[in-house]
Backbone as JSON, one array per atom type, in Angstrom:
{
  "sequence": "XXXXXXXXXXXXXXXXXXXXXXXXXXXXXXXXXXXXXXXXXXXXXXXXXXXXXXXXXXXXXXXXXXXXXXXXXXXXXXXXXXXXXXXXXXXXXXXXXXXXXXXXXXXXXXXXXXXXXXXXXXXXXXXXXXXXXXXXXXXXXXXXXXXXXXXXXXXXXXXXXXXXXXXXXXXXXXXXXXXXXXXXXXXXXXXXXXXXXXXXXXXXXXXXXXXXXXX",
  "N": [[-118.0, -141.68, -96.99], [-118.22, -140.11, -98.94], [-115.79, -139.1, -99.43], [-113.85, -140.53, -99.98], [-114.87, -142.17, -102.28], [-114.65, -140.26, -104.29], [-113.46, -137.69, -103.77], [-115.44, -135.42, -103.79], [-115.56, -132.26, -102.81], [-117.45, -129.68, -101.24], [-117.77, -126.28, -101.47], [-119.14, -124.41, -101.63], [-122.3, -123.53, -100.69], [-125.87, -122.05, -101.37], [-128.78, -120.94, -100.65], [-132.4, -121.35, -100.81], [-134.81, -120.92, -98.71], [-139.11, -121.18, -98.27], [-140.88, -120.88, -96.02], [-143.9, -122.74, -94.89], [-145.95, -121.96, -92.53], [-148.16, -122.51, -92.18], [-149.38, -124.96, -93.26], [-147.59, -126.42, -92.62], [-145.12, -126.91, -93.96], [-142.25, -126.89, -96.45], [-139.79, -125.18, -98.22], [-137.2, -125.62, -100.85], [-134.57, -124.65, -102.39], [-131.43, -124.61, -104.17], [-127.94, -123.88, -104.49], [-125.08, -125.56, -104.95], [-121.67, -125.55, -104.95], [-119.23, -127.21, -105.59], [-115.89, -129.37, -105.73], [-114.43, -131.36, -107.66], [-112.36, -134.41, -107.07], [-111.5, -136.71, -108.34], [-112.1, -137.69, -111.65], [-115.58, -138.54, -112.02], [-118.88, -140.5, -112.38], [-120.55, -140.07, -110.78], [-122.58, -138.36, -108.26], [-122.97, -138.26, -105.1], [-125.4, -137.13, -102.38], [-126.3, -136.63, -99.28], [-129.34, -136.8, -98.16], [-132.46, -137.25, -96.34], [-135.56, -137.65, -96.22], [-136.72, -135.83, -97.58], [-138.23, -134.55, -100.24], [-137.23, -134.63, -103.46], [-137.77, -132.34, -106.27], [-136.3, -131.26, -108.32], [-132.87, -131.59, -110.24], [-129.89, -130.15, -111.34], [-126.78, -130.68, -112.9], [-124.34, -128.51, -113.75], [-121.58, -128.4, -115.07], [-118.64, -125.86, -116.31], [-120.72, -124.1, -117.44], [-122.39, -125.36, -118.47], [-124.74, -127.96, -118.92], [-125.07, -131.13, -118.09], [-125.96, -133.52, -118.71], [-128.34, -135.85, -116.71], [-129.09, -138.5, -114.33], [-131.33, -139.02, -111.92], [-131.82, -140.68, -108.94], [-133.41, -141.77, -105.56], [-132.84, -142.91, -102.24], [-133.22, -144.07, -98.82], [-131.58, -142.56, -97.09], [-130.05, -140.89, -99.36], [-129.25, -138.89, -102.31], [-128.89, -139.68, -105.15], [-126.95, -138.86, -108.35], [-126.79, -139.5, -111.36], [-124.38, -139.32, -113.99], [-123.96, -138.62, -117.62], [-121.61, -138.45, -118.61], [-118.32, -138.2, -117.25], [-117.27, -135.94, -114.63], [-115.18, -133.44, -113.61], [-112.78, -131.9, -111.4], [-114.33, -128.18, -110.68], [-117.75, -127.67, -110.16], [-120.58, -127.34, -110.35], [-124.37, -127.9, -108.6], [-127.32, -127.67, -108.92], [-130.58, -127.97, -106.67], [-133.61, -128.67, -106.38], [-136.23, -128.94, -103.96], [-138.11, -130.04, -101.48], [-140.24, -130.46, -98.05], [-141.77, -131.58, -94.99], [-142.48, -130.18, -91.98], [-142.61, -131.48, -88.99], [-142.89, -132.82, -86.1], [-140.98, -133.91, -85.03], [-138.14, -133.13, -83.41], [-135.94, -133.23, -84.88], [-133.81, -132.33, -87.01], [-135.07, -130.26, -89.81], [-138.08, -128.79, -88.14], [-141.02, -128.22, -86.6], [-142.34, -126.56, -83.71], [-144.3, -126.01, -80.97], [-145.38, -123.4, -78.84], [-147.12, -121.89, -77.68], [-150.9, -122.46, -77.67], [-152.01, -123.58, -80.56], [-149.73, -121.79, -81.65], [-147.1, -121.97, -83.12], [-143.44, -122.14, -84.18], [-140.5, -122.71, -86.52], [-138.05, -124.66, -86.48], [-135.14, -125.09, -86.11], [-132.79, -128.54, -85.6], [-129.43, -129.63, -86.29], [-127.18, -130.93, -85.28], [-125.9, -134.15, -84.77], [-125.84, -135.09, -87.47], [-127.47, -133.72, -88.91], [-128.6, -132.18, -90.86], [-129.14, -133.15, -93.44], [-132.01, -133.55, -93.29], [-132.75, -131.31, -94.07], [-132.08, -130.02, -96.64], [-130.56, -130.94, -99.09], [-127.13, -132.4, -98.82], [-123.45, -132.5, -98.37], [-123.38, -134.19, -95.2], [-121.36, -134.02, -93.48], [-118.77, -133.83, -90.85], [-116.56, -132.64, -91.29], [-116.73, -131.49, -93.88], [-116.44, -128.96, -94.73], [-118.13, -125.73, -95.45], [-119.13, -122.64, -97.17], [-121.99, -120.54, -96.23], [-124.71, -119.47, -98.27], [-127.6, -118.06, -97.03], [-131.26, -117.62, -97.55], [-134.31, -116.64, -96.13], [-137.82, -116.98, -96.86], [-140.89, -115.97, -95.26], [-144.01, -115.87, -93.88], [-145.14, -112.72, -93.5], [-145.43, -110.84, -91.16], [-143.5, -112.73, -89.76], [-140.67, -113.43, -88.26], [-137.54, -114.23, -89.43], [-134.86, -116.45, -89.04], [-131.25, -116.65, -88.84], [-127.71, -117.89, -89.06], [-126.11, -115.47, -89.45], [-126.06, -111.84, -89.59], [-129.35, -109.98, -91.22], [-128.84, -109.26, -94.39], [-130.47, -108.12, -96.56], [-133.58, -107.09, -96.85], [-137.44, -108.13, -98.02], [-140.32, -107.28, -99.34], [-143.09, -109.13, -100.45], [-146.2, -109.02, -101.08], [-148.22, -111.11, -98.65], [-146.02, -111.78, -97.94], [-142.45, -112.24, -96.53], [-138.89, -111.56, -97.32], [-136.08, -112.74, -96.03], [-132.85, -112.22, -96.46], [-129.58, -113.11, -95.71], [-126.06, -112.49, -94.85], [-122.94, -113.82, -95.73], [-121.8, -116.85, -94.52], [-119.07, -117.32, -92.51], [-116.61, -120.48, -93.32], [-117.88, -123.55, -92.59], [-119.36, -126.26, -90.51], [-122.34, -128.21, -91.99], [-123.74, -129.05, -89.75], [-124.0, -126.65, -88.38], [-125.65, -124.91, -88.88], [-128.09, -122.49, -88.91], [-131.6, -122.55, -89.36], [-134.97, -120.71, -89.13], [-138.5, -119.24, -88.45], [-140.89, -117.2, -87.43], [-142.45, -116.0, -84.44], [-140.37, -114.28, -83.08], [-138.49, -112.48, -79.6], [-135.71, -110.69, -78.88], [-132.55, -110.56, -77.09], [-129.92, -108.47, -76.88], [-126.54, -107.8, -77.15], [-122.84, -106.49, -77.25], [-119.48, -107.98, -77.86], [-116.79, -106.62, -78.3], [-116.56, -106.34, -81.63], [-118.5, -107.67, -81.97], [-121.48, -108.75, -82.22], [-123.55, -110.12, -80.28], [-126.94, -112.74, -79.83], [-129.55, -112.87, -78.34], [-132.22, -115.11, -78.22], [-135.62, -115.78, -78.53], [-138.79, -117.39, -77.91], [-142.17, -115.66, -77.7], [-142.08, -113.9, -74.38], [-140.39, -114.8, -73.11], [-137.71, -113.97, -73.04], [-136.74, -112.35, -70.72], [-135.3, -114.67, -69.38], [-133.31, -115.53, -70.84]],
  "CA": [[-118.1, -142.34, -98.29], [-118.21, -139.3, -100.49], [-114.67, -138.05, -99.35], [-113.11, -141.52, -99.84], [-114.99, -142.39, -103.37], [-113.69, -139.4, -105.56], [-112.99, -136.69, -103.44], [-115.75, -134.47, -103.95], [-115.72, -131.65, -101.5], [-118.32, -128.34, -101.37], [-117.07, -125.28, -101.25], [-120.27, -122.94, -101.01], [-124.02, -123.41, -100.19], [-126.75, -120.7, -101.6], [-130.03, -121.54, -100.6], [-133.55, -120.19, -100.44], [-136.06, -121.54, -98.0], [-139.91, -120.78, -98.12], [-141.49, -121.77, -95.01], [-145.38, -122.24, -94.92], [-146.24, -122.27, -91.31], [-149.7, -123.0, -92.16], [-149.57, -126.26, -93.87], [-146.16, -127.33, -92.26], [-144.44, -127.57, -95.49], [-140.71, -125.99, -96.59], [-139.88, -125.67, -100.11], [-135.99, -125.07, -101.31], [-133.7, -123.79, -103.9], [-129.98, -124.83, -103.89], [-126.65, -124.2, -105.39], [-123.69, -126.61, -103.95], [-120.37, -125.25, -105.58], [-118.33, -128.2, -105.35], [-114.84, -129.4, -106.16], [-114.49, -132.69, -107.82], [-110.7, -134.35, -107.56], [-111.33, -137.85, -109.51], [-113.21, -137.91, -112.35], [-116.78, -139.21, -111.39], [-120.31, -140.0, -113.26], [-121.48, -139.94, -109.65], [-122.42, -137.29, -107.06], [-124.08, -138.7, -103.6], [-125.8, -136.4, -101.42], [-126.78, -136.85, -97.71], [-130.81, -136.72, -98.0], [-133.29, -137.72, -95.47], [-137.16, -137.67, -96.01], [-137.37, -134.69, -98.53], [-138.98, -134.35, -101.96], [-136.82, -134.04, -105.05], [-138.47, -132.03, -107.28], [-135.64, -131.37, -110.13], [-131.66, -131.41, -109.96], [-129.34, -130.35, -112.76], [-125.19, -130.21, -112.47], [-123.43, -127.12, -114.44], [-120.06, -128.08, -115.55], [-118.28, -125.01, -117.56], [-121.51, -123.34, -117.4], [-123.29, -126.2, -119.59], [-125.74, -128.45, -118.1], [-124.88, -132.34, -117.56], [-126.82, -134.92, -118.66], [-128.16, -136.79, -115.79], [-130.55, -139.27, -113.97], [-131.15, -139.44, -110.32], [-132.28, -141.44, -107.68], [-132.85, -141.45, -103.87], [-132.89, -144.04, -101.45], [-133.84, -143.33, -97.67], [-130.77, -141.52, -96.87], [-129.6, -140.48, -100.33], [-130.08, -138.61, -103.47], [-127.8, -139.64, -105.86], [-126.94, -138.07, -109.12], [-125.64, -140.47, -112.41], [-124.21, -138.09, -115.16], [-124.07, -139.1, -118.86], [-120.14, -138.55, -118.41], [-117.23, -138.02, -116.36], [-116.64, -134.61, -114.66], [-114.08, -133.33, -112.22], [-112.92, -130.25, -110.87], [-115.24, -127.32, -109.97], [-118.9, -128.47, -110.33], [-122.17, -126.9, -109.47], [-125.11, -128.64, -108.79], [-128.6, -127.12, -108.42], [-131.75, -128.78, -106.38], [-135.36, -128.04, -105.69], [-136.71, -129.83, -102.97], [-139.68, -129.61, -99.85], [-140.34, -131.52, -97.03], [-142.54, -131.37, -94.12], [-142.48, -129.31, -90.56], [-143.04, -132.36, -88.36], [-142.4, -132.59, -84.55], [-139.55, -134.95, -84.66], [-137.12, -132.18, -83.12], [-134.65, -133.42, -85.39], [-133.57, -131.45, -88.72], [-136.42, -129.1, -89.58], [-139.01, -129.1, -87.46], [-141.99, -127.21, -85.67], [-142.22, -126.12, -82.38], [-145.64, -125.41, -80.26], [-145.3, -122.71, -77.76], [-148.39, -122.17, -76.99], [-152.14, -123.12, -78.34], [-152.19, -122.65, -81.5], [-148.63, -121.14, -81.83], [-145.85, -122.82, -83.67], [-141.94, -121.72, -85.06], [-139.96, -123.61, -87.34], [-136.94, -124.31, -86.31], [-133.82, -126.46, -86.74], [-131.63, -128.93, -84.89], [-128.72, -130.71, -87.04], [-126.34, -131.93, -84.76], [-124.58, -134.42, -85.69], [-125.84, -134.91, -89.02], [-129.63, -134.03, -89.51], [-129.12, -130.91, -91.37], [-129.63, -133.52, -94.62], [-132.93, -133.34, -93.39], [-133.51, -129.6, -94.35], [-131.93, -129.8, -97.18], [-129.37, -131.83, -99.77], [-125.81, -131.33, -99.0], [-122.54, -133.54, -97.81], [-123.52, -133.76, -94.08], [-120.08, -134.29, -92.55], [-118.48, -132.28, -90.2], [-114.71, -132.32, -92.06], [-116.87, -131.3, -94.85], [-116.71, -127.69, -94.44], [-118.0, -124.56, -96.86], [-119.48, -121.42, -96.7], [-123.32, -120.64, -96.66], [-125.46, -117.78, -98.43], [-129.24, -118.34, -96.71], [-132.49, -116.87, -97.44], [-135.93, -117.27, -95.69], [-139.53, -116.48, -96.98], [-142.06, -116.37, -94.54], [-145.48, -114.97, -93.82], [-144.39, -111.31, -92.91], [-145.68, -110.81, -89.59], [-143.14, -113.8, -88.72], [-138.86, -112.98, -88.37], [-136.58, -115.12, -89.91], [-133.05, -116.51, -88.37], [-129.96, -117.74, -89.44], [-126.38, -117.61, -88.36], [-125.68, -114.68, -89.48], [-126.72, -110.55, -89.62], [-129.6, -109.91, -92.43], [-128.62, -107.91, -95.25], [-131.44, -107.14, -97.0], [-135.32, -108.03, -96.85], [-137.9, -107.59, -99.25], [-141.71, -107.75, -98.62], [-143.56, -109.62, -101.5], [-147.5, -109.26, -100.59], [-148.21, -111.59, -97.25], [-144.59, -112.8, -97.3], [-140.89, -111.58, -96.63], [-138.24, -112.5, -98.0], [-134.74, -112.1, -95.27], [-131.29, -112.59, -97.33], [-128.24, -113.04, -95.15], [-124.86, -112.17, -95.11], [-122.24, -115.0, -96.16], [-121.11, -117.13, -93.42], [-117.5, -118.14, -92.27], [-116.26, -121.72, -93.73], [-118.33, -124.28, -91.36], [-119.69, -127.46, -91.36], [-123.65, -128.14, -91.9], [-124.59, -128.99, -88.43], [-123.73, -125.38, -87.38], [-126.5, -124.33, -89.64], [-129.55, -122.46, -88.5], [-132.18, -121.37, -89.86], [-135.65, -120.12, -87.62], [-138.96, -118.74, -88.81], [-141.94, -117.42, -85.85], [-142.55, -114.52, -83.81], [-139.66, -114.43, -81.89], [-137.77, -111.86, -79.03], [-134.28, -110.55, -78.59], [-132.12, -109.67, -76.23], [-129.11, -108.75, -77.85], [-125.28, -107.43, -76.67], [-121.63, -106.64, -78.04], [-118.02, -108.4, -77.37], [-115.77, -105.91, -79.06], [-117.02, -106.06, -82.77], [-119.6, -109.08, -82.81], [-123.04, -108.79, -81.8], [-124.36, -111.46, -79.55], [-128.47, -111.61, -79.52], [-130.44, -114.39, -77.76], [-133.42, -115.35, -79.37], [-137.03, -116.36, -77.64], [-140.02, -116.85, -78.0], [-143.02, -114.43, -76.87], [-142.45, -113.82, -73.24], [-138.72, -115.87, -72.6], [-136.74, -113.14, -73.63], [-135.91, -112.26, -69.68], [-134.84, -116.02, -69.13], [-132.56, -115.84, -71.61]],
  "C": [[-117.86, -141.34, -99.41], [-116.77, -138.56, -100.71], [-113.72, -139.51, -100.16], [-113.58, -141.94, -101.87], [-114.75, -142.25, -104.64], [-114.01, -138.32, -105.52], [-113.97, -135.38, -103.69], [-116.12, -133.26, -102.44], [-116.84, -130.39, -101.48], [-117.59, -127.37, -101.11], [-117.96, -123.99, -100.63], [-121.8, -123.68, -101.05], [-124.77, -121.77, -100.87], [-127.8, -121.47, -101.48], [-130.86, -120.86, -99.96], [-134.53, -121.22, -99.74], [-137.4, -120.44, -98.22], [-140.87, -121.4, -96.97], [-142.82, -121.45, -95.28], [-145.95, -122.86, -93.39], [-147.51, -123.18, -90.59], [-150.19, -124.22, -92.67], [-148.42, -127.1, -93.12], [-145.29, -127.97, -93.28], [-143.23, -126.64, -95.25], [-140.99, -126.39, -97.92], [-138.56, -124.92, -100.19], [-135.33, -125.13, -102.41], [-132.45, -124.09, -103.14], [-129.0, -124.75, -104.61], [-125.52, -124.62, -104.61], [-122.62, -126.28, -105.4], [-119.38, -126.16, -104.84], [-117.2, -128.93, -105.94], [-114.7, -131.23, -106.05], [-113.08, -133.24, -107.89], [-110.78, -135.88, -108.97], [-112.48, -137.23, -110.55], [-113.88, -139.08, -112.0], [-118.06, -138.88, -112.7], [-121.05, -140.21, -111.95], [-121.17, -139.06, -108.99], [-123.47, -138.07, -106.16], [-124.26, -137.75, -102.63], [-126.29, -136.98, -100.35], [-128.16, -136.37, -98.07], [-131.6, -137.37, -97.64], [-134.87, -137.22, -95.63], [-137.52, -136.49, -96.45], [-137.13, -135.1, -99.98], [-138.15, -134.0, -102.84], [-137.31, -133.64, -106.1], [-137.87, -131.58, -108.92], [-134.09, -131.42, -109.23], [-130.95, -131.43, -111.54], [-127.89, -130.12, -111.81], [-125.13, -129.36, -114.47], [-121.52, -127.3, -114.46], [-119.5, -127.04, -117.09], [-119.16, -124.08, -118.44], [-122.59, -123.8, -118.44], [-123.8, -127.28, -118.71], [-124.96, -130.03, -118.96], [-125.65, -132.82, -117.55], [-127.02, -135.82, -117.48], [-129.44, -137.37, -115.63], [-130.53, -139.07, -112.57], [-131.96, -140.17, -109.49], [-132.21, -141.29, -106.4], [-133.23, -142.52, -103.42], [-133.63, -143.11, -99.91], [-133.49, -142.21, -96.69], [-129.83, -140.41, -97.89], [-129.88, -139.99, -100.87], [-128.58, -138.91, -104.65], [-128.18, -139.27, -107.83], [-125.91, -138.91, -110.17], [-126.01, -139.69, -113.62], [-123.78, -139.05, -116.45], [-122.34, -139.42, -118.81], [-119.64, -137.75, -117.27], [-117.3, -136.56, -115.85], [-115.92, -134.93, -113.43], [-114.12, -131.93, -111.98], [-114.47, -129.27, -110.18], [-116.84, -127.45, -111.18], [-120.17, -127.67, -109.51], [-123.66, -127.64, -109.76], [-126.59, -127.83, -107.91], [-129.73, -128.01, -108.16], [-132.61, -128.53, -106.05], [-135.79, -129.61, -104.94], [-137.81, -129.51, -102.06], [-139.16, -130.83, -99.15], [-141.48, -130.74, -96.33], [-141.83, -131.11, -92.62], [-143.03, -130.28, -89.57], [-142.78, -132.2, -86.94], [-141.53, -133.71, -83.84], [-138.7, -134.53, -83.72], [-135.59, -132.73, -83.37], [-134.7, -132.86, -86.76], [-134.78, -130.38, -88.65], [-137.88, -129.36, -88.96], [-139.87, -128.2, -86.87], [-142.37, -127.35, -84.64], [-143.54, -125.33, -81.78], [-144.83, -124.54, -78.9], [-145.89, -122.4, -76.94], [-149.7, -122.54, -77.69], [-152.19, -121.99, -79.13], [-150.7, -121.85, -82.09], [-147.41, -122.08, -82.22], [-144.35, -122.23, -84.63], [-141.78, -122.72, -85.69], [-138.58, -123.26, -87.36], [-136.28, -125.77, -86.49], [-132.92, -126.94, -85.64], [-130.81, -130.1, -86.08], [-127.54, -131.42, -86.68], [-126.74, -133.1, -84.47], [-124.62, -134.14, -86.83], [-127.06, -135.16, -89.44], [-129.59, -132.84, -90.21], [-129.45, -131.67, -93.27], [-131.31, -134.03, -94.46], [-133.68, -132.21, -93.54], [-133.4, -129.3, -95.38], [-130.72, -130.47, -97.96], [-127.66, -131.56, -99.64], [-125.04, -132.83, -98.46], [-122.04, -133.12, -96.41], [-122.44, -134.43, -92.84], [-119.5, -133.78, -91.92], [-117.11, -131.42, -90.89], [-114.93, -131.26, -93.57], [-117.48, -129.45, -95.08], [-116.78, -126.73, -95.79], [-119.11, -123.24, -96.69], [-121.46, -121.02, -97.01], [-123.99, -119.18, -97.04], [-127.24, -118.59, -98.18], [-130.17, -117.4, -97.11], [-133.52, -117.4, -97.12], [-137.17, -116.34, -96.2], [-140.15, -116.94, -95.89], [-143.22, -115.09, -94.67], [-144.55, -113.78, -93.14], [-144.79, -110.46, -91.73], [-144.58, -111.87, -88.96], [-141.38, -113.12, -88.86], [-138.43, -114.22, -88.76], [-135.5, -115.04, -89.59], [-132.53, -117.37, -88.61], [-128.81, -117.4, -88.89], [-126.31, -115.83, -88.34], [-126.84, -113.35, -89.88], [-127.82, -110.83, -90.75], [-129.21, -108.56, -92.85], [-129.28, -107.3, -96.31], [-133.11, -107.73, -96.85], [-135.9, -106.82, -97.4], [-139.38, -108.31, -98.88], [-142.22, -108.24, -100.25], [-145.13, -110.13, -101.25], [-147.47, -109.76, -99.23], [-146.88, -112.32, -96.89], [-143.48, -111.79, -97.49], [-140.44, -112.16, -96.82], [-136.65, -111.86, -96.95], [-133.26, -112.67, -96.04], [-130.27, -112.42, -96.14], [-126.94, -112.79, -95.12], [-124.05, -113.93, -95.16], [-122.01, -115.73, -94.49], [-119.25, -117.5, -93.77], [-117.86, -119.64, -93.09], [-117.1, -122.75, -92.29], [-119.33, -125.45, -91.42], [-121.46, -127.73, -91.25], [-124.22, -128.37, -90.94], [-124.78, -127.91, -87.33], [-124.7, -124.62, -88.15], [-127.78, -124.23, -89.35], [-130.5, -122.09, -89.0], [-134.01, -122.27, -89.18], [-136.91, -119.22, -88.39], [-140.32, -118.16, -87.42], [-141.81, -116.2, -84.92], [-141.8, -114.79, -82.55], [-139.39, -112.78, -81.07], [-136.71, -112.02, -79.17], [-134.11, -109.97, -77.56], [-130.6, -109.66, -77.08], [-127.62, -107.28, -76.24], [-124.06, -107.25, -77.73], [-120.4, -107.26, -77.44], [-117.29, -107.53, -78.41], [-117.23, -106.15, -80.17], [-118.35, -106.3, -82.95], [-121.03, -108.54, -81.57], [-123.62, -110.2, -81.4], [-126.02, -111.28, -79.25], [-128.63, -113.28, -79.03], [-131.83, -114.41, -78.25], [-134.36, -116.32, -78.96], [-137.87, -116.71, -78.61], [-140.86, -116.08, -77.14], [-142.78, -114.09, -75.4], [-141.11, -114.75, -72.59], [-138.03, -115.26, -72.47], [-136.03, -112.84, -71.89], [-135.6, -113.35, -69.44], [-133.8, -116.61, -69.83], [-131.17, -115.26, -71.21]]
}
């Protein structure tokens, strides 16, 4: 629907997760750099059973009058006027760490012990977070995770910097390749590695406590 309506496509993802392990909450930060071809006073996002707590769009580096609404799978976004072209749209959002094991979710390992981790194939990663959850709809992601700092944080790709901030860390990632949101991980919880090389790339497998040979 959103490719067919007026062509808006994404181009990049930046987004900050704060996981709270201890309440089973998430809380995120988003910038969707997206390319508008019709002129539109609508943007529709893919959103499933998380909290909108603000959203503004940034055309030309000036803020866009808008209203929004969500439905059960939606969040949609009605702007005072028309824009097109290149379009950024920022969103704060949460949700909850439930044991669905679909989109973000938490994971018992043992008593008392729980990760937070993600499954979004096909198209549950608009339950982690607002985006256009299609697979054609490909664009590049910059992740970051807070967690309690005893816990590791994982995402596709290497981290490139972390930063301790009292009882929490904060892990920043390196960019990813172009790829579509259901290839999107992100992993908080006292995990193991076992890790390897193919030529350049670094392959690691990734446990929990006591899996790591099974992997």
């Amino acid at each position: 629907m959103h490719i067919a309506e007026y062509g808006a496509r994404p181009t990049a993802y930046a987004i900050e997760f704060d996981i709270d392990l201890k309440r089973f909450m998430f809380y995120g930060k988003e910038r969707i750099a997206i390319n508008i071809k019709k002129p539109t006073r609508r943007i529709v996002l893919d959103s499933i059973g998380l909290s909108i707590t603000a959203a503004v769009v940034i055309k030309n580096n000036e803020r866009v009058e808008l209203k929004r609404k969500t439905t059960s799978e939606e969040l949609i976004v009605e702007l005072k006027r028309r824009v097109s072209g290149a379009v950024d749209v920022l969103i704060e959002f949460n949700g909850s760490l439930n044991d669905s094991m679909v989109g973000r979710y938490r994971s018992k390992y043992a008593e008392g012990k729980y990760i937070a981790t993600t499954q979004f194939e096909p198209a549950d990663a608009c339950r982690a977070f607002p985006c256009f959850d299609h697979p054609a709809l490909k664009a590049t992601f910059d992740i970051s995770i807070t967690a309690d700092s005893e816990l590791i944080a994982v995402s596709n790709m290497p981290v490139k910097k972390e930063k301790i901030n009292g009882s929490k860390k904060t892990a920043a990632f390196e960019r990813t390749p172009r790829m579509s949101t259901y290839l999107v991980y992100i992993g908080a919880g006292e995990f193991e590695f076992i890790e390897d090389k193919y030529r350049n790339i670094v392959l690691r497998g990734i446990t929990t406590p006591g899996k790591a040979q099974q992997c």
